[in-house]
C-alpha positions as CSV (number, residue, x, y, z in Angstrom):
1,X,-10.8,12.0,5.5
2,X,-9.5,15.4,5.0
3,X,-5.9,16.5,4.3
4,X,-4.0,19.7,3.4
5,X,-1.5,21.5,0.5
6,X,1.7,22.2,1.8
7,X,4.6,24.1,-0.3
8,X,7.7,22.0,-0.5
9,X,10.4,24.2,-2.5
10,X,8.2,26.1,-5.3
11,X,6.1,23.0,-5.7
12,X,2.2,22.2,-3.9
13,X,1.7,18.7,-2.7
14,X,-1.4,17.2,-1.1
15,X,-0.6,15.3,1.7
16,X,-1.9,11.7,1.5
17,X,-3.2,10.0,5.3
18,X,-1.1,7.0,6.3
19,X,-4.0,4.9,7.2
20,X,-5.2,5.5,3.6
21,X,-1.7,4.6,1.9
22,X,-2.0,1.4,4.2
23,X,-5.8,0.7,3.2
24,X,-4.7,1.0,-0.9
25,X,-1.7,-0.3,-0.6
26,X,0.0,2.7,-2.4
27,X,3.8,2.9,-2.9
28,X,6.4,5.4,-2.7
29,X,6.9,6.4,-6.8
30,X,3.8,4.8,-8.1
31,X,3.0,6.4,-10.5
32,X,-1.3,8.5,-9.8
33,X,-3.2,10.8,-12.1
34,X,-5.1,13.8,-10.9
35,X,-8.5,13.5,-12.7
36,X,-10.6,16.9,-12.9
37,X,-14.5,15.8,-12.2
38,X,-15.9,19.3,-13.0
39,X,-17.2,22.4,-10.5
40,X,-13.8,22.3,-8.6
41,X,-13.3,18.8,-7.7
42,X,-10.5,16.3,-8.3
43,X,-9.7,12.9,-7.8
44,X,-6.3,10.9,-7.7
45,X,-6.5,7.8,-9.6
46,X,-3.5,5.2,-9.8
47,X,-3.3,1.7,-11.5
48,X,-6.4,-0.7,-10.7
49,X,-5.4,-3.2,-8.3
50,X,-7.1,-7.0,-7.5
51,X,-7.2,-6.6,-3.4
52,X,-4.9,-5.2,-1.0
53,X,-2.4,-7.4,0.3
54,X,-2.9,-8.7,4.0
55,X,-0.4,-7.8,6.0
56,X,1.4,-10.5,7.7
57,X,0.3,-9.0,11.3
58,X,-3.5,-9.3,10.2
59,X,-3.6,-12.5,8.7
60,X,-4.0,-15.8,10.9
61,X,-2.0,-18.8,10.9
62,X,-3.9,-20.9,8.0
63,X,-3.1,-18.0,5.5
64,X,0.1,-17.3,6.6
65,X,1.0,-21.2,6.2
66,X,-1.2,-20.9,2.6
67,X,1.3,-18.5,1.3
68,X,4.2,-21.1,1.4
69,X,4.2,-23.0,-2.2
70,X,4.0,-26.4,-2.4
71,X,6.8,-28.5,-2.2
72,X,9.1,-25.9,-0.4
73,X,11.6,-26.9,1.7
74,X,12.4,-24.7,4.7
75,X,16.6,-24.2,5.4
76,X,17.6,-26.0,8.2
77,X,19.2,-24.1,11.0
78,X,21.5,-25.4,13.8
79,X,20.9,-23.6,17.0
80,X,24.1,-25.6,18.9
81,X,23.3,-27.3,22.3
């Protein structure tokens, strides 16, 4: 995946791909750490993390309905006639 420095103000930022912010699950103001590996390379390193979240749209109905805890009680609505 490649991506670009762009000047915002007097600052450099690296843009970071969507699909990888989706893929790691990365949030706006987390805080990352640039790491310097040696002979010009970097790497951005955040908080370790036990698994990316599903999101609701790729998980079927089994794990959707596991998600609910125990004992819940769903609000009861009145739709009228």
């Amino acid at each position: 995946m490649t991506t670009r420095i762009i000047r915002v103000g007097n600052s450099l930022l690296v843009e970071i791909p969507e699909e990888l912010v989706a893929e790691l699950g990365l949030q706006v103001g987390e805080p990352l750490e640039w790491v310097a590996n040696g002979s010009g390379s970097i790497s951005l390193v955040g908080p370790p993390r036990r698994s990316v979240p599903k999101k609701p749209a790729d998980m079927t109905l089994e794990e959707l309905l596991g998600e609910i805890p125990e004992g819940a009680e769903m609000e009861r609505i009145d739709w009228g006639a």
